[in-house]
C-alpha positions as CSV (number, residue, x, y, z in Angstrom):
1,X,-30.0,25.3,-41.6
2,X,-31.3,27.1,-38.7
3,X,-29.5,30.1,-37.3
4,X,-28.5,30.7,-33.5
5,X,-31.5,32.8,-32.7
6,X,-33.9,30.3,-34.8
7,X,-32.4,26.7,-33.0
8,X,-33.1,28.6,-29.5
9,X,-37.0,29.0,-30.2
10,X,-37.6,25.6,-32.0
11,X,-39.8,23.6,-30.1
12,X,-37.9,21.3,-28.1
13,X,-39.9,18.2,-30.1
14,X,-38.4,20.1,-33.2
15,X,-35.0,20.0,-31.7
16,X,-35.0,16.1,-30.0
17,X,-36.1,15.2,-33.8
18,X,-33.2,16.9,-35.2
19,X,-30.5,15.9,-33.1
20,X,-31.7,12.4,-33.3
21,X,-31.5,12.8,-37.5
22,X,-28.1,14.7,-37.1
23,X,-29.5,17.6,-38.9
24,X,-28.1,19.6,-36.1
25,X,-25.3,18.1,-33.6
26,X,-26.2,18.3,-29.6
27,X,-22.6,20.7,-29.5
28,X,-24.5,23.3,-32.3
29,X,-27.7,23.3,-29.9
30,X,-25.7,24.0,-26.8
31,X,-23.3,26.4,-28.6
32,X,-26.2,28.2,-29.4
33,X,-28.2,28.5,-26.0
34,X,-25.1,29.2,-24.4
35,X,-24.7,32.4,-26.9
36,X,-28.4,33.5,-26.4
37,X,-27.8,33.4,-22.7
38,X,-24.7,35.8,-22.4
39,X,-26.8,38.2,-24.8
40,X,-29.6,38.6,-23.0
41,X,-29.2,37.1,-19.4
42,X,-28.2,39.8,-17.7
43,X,-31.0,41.8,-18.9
44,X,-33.4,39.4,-16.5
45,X,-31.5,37.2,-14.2
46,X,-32.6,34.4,-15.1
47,X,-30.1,31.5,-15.0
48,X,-28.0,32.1,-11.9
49,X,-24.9,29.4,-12.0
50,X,-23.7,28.2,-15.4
51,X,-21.7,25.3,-16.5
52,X,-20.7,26.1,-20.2
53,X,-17.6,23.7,-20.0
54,X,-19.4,21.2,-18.8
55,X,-22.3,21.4,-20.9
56,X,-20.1,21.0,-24.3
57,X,-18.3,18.2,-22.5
58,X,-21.5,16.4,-22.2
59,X,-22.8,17.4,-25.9
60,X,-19.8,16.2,-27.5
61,X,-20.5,12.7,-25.4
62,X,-24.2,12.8,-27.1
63,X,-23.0,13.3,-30.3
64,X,-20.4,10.4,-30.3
65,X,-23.3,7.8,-28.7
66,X,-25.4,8.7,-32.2
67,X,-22.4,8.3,-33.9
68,X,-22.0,5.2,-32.7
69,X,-25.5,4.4,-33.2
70,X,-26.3,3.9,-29.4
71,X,-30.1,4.2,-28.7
72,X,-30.8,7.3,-26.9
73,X,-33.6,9.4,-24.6
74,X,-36.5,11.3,-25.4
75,X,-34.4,14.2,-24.4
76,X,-31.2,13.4,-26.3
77,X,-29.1,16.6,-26.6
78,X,-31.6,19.2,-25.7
79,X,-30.3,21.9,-23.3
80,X,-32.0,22.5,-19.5
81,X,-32.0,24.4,-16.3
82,X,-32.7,23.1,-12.8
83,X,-34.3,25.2,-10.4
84,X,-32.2,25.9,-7.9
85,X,-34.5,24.4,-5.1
86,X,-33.2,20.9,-6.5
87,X,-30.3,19.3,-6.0
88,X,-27.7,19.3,-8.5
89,X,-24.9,16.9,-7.7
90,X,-21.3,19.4,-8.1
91,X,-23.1,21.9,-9.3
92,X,-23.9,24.7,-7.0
93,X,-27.1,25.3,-5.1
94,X,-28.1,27.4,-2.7
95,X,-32.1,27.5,-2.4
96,X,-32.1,31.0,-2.7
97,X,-30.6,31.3,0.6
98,X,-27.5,33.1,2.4
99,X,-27.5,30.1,4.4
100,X,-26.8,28.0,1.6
101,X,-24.7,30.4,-0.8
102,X,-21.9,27.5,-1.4
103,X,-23.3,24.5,-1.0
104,X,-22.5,21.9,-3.3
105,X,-24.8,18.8,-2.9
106,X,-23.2,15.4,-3.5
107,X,-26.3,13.3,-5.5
108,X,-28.9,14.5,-7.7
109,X,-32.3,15.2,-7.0
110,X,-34.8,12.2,-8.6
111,X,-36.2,14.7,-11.4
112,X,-32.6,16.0,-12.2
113,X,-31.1,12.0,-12.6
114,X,-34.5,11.2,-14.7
115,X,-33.8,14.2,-17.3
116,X,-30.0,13.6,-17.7
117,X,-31.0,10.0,-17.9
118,X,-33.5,11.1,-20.8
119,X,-30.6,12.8,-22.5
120,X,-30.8,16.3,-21.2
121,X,-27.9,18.3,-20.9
122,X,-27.5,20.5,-17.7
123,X,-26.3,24.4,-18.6
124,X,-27.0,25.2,-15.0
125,X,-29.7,26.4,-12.2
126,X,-32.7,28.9,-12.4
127,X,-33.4,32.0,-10.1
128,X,-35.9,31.6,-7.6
129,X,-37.2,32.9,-4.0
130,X,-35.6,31.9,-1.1
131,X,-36.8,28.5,-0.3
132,X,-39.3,29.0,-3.1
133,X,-41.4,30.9,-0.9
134,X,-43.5,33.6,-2.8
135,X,-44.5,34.0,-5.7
136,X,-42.0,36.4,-6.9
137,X,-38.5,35.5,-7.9
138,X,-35.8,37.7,-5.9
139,X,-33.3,36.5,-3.2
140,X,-30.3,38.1,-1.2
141,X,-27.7,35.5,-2.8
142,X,-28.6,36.4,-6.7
143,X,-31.1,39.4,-6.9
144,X,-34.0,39.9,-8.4
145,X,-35.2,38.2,-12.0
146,X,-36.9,40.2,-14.6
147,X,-40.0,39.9,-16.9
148,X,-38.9,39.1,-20.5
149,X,-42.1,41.2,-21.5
150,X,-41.4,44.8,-19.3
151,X,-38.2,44.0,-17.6
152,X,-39.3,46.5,-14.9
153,X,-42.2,44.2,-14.0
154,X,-41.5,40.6,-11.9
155,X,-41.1,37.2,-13.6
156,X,-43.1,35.8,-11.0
157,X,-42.0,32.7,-8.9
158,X,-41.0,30.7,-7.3
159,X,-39.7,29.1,-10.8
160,X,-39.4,32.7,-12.1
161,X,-36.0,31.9,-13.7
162,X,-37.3,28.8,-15.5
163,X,-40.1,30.8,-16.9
164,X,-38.0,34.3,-17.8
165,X,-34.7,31.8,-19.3
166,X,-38.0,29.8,-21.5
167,X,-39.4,33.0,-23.1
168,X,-36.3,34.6,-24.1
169,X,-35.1,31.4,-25.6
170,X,-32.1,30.1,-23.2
171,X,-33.7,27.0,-22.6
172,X,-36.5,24.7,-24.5
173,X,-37.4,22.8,-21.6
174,X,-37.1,23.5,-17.4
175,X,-38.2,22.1,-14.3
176,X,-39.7,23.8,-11.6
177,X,-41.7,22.8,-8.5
178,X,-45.4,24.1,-6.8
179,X,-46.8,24.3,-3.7
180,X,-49.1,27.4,-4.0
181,X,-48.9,27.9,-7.8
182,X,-44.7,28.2,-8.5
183,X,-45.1,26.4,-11.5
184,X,-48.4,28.0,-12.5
185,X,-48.0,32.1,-12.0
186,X,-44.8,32.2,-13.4
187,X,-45.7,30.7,-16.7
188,X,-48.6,32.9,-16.9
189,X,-46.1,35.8,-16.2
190,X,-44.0,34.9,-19.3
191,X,-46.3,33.5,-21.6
192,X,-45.1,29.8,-21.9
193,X,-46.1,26.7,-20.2
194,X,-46.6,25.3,-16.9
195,X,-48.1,22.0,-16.1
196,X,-48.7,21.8,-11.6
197,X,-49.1,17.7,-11.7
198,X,-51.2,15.5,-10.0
199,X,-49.1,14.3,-6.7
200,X,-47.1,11.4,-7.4
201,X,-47.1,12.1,-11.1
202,X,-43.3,13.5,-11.0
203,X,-42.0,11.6,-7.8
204,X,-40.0,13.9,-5.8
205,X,-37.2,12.3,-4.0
206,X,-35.5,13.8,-1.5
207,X,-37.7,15.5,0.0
208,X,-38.3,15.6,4.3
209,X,-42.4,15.2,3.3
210,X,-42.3,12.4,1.2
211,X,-46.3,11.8,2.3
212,X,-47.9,15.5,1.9
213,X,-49.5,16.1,-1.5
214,X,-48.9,19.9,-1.4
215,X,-45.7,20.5,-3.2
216,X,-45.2,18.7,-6.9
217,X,-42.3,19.1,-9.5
218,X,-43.3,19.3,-13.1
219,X,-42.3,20.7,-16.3
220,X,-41.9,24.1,-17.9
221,X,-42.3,24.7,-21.8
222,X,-42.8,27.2,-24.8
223,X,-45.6,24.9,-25.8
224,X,-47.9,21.9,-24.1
225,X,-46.1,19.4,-27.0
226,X,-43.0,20.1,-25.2
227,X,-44.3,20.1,-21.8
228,X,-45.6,16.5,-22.2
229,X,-42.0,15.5,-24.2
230,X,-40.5,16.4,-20.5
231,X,-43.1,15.2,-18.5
232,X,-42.9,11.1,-20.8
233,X,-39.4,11.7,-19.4
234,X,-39.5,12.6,-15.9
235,X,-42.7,11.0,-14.8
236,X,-43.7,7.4,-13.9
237,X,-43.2,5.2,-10.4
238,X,-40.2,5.2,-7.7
239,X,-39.5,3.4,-4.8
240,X,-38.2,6.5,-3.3
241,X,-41.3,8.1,-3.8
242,X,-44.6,6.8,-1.6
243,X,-47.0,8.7,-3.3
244,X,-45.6,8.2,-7.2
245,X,-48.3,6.8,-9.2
246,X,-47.5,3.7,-11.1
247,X,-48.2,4.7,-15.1
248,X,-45.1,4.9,-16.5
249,X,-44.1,8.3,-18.0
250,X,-44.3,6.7,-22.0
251,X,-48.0,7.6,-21.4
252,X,-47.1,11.2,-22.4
253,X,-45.1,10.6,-25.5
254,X,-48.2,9.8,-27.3
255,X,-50.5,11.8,-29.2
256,X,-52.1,15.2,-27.5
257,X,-55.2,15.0,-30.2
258,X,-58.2,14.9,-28.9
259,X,-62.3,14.6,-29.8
260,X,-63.4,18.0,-27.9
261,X,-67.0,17.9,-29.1
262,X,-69.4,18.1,-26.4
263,X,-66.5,18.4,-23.2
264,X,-68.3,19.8,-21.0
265,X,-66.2,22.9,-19.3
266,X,-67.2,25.1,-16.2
267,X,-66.1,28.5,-16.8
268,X,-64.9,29.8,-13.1
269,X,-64.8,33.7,-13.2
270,X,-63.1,34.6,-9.8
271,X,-63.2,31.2,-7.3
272,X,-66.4,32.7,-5.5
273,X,-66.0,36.1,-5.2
274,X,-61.9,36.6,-4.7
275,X,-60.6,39.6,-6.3
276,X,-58.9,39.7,-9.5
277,X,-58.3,42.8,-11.7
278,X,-61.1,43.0,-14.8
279,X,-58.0,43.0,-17.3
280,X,-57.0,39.7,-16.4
281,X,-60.9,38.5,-16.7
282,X,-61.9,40.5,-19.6
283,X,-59.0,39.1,-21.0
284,X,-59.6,35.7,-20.8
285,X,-63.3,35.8,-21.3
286,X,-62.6,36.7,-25.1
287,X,-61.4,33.6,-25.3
288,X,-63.8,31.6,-24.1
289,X,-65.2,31.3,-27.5
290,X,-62.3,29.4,-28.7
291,X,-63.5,26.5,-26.9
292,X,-66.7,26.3,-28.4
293,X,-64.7,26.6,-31.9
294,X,-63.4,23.2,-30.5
295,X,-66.7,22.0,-29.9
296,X,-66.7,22.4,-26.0
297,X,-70.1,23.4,-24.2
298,X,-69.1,25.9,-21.8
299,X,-70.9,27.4,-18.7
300,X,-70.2,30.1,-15.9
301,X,-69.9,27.4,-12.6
302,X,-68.4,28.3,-9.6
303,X,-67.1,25.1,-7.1
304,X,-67.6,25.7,-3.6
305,X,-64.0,26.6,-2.8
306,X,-64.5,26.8,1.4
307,X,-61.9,25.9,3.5
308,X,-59.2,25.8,0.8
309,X,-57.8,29.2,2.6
310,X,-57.8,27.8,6.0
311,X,-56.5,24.0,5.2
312,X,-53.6,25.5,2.5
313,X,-52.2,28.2,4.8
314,X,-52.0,25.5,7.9
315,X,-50.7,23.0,5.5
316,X,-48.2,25.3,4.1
317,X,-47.2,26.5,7.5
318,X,-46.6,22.5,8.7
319,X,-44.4,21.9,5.8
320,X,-42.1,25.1,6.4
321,X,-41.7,24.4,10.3
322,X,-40.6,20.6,8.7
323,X,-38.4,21.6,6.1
324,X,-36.6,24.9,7.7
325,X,-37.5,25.0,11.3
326,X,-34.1,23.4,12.2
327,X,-32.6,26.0,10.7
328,X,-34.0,28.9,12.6
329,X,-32.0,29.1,15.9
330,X,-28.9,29.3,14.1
331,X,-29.6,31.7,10.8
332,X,-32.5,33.5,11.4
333,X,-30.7,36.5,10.6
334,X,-29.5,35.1,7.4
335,X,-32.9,34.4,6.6
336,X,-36.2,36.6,5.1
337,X,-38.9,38.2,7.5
338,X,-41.9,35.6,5.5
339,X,-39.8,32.7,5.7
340,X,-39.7,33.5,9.4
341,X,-43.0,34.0,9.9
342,X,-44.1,31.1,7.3
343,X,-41.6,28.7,9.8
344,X,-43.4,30.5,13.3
345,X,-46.8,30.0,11.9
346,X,-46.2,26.3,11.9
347,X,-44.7,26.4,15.1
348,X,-48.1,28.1,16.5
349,X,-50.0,25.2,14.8
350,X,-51.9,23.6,17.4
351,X,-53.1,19.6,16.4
352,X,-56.6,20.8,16.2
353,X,-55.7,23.0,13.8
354,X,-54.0,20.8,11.9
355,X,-56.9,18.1,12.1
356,X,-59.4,20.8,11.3
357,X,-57.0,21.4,7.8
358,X,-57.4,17.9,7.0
359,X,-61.1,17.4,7.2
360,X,-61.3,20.6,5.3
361,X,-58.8,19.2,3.0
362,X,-61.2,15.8,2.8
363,X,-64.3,17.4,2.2
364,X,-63.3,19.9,-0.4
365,X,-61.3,17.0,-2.2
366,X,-65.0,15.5,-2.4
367,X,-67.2,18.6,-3.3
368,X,-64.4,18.7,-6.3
369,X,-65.0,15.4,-7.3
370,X,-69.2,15.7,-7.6
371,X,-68.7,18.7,-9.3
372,X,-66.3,17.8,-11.6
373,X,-68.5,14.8,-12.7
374,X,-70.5,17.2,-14.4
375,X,-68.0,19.0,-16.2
376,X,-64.6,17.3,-17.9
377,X,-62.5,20.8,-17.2
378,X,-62.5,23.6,-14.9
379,X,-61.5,26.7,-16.6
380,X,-59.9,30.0,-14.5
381,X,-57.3,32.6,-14.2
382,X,-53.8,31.8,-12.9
383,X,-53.6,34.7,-11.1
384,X,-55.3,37.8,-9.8
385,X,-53.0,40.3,-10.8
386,X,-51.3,41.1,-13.7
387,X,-47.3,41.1,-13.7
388,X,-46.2,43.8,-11.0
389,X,-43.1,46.0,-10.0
390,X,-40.1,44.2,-9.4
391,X,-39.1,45.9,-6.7
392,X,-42.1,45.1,-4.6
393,X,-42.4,41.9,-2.5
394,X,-46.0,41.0,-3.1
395,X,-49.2,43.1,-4.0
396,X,-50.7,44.1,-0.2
397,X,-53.6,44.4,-2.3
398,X,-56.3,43.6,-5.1
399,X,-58.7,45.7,-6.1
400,X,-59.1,48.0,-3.1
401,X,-59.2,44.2,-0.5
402,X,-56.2,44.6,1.3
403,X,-53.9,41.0,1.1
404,X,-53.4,39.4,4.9
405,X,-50.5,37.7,4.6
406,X,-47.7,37.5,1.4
407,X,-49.2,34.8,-0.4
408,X,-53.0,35.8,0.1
409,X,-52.4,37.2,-3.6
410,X,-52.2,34.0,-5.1
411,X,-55.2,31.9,-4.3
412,X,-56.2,31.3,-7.4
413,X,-53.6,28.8,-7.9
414,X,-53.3,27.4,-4.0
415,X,-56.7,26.7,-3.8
416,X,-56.2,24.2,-6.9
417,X,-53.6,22.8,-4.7
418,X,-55.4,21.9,-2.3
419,X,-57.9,19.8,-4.6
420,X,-55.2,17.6,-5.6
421,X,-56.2,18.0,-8.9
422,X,-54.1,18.6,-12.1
423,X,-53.7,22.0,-13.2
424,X,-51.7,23.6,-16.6
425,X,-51.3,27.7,-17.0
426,X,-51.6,28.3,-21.1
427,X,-50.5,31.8,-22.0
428,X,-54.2,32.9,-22.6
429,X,-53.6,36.3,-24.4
430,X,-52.1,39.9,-23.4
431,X,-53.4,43.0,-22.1
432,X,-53.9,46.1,-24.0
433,X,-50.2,47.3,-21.9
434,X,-48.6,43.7,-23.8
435,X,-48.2,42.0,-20.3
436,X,-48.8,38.4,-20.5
437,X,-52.4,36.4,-19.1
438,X,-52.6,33.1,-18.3
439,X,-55.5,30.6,-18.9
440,X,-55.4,27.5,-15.7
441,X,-57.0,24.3,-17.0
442,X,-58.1,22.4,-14.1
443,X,-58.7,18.8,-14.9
444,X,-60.3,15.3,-13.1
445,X,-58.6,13.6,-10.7
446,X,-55.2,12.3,-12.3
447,X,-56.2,13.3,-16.1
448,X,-52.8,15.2,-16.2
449,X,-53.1,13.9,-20.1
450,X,-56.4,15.6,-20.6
451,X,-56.0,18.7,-19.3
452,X,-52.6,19.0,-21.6
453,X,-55.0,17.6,-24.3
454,X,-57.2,20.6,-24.1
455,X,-54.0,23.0,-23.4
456,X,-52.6,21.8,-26.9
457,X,-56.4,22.3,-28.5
458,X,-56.4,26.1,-27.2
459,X,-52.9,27.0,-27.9
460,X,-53.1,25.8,-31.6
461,X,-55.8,27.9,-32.4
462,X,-54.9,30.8,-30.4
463,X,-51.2,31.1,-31.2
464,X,-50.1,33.4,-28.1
465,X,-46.8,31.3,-27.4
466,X,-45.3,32.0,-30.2
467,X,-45.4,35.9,-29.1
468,X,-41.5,36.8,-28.3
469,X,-40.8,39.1,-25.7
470,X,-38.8,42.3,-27.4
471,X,-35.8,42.1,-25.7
């Protein structure tokens, strides 16, 4: 029988199996995560409201329903964090925000009722930015969250708590959400798993932009197996949703085994000429080989990315003068200076700008598509920079090109949003300092099951999940 420390790494397809066999009871797995997290939670910061109570409450119920031989979830028993962006009905959750601190929502969000419907049982909410916006995890209501790997370094964001609570083993499994890459850079941060959807994939309901593509929810893991395990469970059609695509979730429950020989993958070195530091570059190009080990042709092809700047940040700028502008008369004060300016930028919007996003939008939707009919994947970093201080905001700059705005550091993951396309970050190695690199696999339009079919490929033979941070 597994120890404490040993249940909180099993896979979470490991742990589902087990509970299911009653090799280990839901109330052991809990007990267990719920340990790991008072040892080394306050180290990073991770998970920021807890429900221990509760959670045994609702482990003891999922034992007594296999007792009694009820049929049960995917998820059955298996222990998870919501990000605190969605809504967790009684249960705490402030965005992030001061203006939120004690707010208490009264329904679930749809990707919190799926998982719990799936069997999951809810320990409590993950750190993140306020409002999600940045790519680094801090806020005024919780602090600052911590890289498992160098705790002086950031965790990255916005789903920097799911991401930091995955690799030091407090949760198997967390959601998260992306607009410019919060599901992507964190994972590549902290060395596990993070799949950014195709929209409509993971409906997202409630939401104020129920018809903007931008911003997706989607799983977090310690391995692609596990990433797809959540993702049978939280994906598939919804009313509520406009967007949600109609294949039902069971899609993902299937085998990740895949014929690789002659996939065809364009190698993308720095999205046409943005800057990225050579670790992260030289890291990943060692690596490279593994994919013709798989059988894979790969080639050095660069998309034309133009307009993806332009469209995202006008985009993004629309969605926060949607979501928060309301809110701005009243708690500005309560409120950080990019968030402000992120709101103010979409008040400044003018409609030709807007329309001008939108064609940009539509024609680089369609360069994507012609190139990616010669190639199956697109293959490029997650980010441009290596982890960073935790104590700064955002890099101001890369490689001696000074960064406009506070998300100008991250483009190579918001440019990937604007294609619409599926993207996973793949811990892709380390650098020679032991900081974590991620690997983004870009796939075709909606072929979220391929690209986690060529994640699974390049984690089995490369191994660098299974790396534990020395905490």
């Amino acid at each position: 029988m597994p120890n404490a420390e040993e249940i909180c790494y099993l896979p979470a397809t490991a742990l589902a199996r087990f509970i299911r066999q009653r090799e280990l009871s839901a109330v052991e797995v809990v007990e267990a995560h719920l340990e790991r997290i008072e040892q080394v939670n306050p180290k990073v910061n991770a998970i920021v409201t807890l429900v221990p109570e509760r959670a045994l409450r609702e482990a003891r119920a999922a034992d007594e329903r296999l007792a009694r031989g009820e049929e049960v979830g995917p998820l059955h028993g298996l222990p998870v964090v919501h990000k605190d962006l969605a809504s967790t009905r009684g249960l705490r959750t402030t965005f992030g925000s001061l203006v939120y601190s004690d707010f208490v929502p009264q329904e679930d969000a749809l990707i919190v009722e799926r998982l719990k419907r799936a069997g999951a049982i809810t320990l409590g909410k993950s750190n993140t930015p306020e409002f999600g916006a940045g790519s680094q995890t801090f806020n005024e209501v919780f602090g600052a969250t911590r890289n498992p790997y160098d705790l002086s370094k950031t965790s990255g964001g916005s789903s920097g708590g799911a991401a930091a609570a995955l690799a030091c083993g407090m949760v198997p499994i967390a959601d998260g959400s992306d607009m410019g890459g919060s599901l992507r850079n964190p994972a590549a941060f902290c060395n596990v798993v993070g799949l950014r959807p195709s929209p409509g994939r993971v409906p997202v309901w409630p939401t104020l932009a129920p018809w903007s593509p931008l911003s997706v929810e989607g799983p977090m893991a310690r391995d692609v197996l596990d990433a797809a395990l959540m993702l049978g469970a939280i994906a598939g059609p919804d009313p509520r949703d406009p967007l949600s695509l109609s294949e039902p979730g069971e899609l993902f429950l299937g085998s990740l085994e895949r014929d690789l020989s002659r996939a065809r993958l364009a190698w993308c070195r720095d999205l046409g000429g943005l800057p990225v530091e050579p670790v992260i570059t030289e890291t990943l190009e060692k690596q490279l080989r593994v994919f013709g080990d798989l059988g894979c042709v790969v080639e050095e092809a660069e998309p034309d990315f133009s307009g993806s700047d332009e469209a995202f940040k006008a985009l993004r700028a629309f969605h926060f003068e949607l979501a928060y502008g309301e809110l701005l008369a009243e708690h500005r004060h309560e409120m950080k200076d990019t968030v402000v300016w992120n709101i103010e930028e979409g008040r400044r919007l003018s409609v030709s700008k807007f329309a001008e996003a939108e064609r940009m939008r539509t024609a680089l939707y369609h360069r994507m598509r012609e190139f990616m009919q010669g190639y199956d994947f697109l293959l490029l970093p997650v980010t441009q920079v290596v982890p960073f201080d935790v104590r700064v905001p955002f890099p101001t700059e890369i490689e001696g090109v000074q960064m406009e705005t506070y998300i100008d550091w991250m483009k190579s993951c918001y440019y990937i949003t604007v294609t619409g396309l599926p993207a996973l970050s793949v811990p892709g190695g380390f650098t020679p300092q032991g900081l974590p690199v991620g690997l983004q696999i870009v796939g075709r339009p909606r072929d979220d099951l391929g690209v986690m079919r060529l994640g699974r490929a390049f984690e089995r033979e490369t191994g660098f999940g299974r790396r534990r941070p020395e905490l």
